[in-house]
Backbone as JSON Lines, residues from 0, in Angstrom:
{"i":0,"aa":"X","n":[-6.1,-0.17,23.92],"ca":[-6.19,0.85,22.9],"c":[-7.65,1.22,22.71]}
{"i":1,"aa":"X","n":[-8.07,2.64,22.91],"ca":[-9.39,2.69,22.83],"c":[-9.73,2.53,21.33]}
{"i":2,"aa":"X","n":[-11.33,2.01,21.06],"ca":[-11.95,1.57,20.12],"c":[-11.55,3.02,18.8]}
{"i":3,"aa":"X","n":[-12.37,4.37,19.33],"ca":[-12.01,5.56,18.5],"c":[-10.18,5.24,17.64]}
{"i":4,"aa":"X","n":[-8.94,5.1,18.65],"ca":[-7.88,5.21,17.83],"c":[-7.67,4.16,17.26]}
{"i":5,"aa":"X","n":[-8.21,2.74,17.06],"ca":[-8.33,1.6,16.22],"c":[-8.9,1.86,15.32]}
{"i":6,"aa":"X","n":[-9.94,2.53,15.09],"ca":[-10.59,2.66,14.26],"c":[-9.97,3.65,12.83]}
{"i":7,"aa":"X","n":[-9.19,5.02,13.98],"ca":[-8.77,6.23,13.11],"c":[-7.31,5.17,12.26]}
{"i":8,"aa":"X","n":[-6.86,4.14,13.37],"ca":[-5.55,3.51,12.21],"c":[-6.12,3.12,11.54]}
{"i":9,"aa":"X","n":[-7.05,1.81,11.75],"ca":[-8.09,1.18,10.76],"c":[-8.64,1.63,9.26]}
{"i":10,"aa":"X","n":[-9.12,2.75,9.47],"ca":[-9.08,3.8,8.48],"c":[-8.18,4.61,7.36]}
{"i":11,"aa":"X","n":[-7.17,4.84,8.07],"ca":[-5.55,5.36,7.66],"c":[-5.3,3.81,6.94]}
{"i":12,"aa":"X","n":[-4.92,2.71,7.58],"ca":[-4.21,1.7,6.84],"c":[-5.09,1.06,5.62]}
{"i":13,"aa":"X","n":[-6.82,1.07,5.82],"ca":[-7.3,0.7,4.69],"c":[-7.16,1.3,3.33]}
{"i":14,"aa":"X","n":[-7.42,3.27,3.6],"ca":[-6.68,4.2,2.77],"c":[-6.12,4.0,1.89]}
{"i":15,"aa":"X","n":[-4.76,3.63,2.33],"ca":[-2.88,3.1,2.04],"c":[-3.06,1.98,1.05]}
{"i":16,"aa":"X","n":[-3.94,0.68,1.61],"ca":[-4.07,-0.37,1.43],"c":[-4.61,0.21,-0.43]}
{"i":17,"aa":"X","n":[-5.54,0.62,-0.39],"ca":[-6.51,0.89,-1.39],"c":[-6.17,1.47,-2.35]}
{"i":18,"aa":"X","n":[-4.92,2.85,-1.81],"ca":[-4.13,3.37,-3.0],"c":[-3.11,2.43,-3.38]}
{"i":19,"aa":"X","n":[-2.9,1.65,-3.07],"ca":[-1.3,1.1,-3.4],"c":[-2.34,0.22,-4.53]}
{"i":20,"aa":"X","n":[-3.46,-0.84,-4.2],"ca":[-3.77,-1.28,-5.34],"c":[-4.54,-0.73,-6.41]}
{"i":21,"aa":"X","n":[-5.39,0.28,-5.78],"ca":[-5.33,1.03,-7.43],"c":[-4.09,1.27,-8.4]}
{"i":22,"aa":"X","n":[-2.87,1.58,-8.06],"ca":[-2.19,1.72,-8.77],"c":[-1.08,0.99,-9.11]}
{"i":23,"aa":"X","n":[-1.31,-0.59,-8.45],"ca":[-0.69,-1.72,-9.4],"c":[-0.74,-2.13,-10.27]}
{"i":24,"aa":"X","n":[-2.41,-1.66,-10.8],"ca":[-2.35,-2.01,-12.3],"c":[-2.01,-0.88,-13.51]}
{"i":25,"aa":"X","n":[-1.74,0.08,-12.99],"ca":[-1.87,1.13,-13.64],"c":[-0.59,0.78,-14.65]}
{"i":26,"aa":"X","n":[-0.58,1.56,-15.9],"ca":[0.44,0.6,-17.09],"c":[1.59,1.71,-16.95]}
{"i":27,"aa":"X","n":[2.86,1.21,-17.17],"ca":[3.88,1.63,-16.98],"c":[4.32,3.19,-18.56]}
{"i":28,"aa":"X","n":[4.55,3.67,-17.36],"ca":[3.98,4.96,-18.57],"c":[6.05,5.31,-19.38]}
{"i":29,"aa":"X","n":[5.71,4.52,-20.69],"ca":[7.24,4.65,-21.72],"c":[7.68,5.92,-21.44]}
{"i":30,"aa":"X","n":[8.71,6.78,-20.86],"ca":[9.03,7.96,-20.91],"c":[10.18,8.02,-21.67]}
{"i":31,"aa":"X","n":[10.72,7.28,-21.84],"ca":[12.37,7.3,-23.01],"c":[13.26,7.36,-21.65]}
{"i":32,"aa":"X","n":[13.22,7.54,-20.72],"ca":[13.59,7.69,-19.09],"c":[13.81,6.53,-18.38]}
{"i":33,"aa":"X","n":[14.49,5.58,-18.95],"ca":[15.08,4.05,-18.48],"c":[14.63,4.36,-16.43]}
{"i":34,"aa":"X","n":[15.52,5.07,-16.06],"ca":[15.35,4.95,-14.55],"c":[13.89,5.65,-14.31]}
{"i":35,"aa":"X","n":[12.91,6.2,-14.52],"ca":[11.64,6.72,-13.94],"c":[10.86,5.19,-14.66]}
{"i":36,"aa":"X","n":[10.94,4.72,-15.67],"ca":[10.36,3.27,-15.63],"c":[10.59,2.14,-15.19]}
{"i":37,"aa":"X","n":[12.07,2.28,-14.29],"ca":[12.46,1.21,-13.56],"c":[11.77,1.5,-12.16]}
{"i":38,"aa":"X","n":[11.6,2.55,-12.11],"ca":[10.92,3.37,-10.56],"c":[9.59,2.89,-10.42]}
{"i":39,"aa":"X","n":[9.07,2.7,-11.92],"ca":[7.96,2.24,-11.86],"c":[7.86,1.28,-11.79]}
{"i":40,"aa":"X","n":[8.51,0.25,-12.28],"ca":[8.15,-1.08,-11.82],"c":[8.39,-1.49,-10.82]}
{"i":41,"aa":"X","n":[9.87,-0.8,-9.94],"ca":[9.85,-1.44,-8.34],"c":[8.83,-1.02,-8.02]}
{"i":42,"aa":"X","n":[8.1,0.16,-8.12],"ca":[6.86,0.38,-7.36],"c":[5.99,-0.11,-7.18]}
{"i":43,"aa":"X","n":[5.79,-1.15,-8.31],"ca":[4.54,-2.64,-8.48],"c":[5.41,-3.74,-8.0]}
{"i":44,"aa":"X","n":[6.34,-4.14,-8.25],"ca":[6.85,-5.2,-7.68],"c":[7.45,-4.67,-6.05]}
{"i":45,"aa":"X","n":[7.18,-3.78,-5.07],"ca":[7.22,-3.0,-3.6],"c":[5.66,-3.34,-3.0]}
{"i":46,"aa":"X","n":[5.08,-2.78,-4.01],"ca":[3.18,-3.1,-3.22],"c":[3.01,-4.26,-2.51]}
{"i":47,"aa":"X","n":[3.05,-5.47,-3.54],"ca":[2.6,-6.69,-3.3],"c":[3.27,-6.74,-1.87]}
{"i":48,"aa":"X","n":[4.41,-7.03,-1.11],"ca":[4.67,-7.45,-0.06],"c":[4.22,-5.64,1.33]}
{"i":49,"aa":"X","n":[4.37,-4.75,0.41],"ca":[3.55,-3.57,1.35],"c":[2.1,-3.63,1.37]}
{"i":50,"aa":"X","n":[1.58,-4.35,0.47],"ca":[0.05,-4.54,1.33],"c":[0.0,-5.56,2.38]}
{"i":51,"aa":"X","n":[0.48,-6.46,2.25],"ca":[0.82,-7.68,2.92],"c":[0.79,-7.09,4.28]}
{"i":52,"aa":"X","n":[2.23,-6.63,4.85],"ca":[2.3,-6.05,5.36],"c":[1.47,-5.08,6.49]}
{"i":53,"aa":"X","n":[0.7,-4.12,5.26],"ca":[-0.41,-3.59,5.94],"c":[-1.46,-4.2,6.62]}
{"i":54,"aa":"X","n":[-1.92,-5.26,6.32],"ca":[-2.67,-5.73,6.36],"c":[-2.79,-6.7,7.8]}
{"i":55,"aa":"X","n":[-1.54,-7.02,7.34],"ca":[-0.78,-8.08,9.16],"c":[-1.17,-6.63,9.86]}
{"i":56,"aa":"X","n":[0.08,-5.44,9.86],"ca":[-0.57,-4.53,10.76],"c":[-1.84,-4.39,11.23]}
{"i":57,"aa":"X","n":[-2.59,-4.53,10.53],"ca":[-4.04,-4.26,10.71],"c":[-4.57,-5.4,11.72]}
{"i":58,"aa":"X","n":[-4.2,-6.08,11.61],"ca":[-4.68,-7.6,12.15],"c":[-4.37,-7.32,13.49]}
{"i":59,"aa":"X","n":[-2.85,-7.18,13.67],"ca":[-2.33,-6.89,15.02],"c":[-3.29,-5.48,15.84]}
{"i":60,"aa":"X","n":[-3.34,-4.73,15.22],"ca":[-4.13,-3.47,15.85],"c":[-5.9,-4.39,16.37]}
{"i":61,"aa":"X","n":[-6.39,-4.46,15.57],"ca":[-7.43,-5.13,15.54],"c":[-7.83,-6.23,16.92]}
{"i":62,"aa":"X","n":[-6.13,-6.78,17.19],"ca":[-5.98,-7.65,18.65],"c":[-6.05,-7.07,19.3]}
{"i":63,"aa":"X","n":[-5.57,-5.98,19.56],"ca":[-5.25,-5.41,20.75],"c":[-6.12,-4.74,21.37]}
């Protein structure tokens, strides 16, 4: 895999990586909307194992 397209994933997955935890902490916004605050919380309790994730990806690219 040339160095340039490691780098352009490298880039893309740190991105990803970076938005997902900015906005794990972000506070669950009360809408009176039971399901858009349940949306929100799978969305924090989804990150944790999708950065993970990303991150292995990254590792693997990084081998190759």
């Amino acid at each position: 895999m040339s160095t340039d397209l490691k780098s352009k994933l490298n880039s893309e997955i740190n991105s990803r990586i970076a938005r997902l935890k900015h906005h794990y902490y972000d506070e669950i916004d009360l809408t009176g909307n039971q399901y858009e605050e349940l949306n929100q919380a799978l969305s924090k309790v989804i990150a944790v194992p999708l950065i993970n994730e990303l991150e292995s990806l990254k590792e693997y690219i990084d081998q190759c």
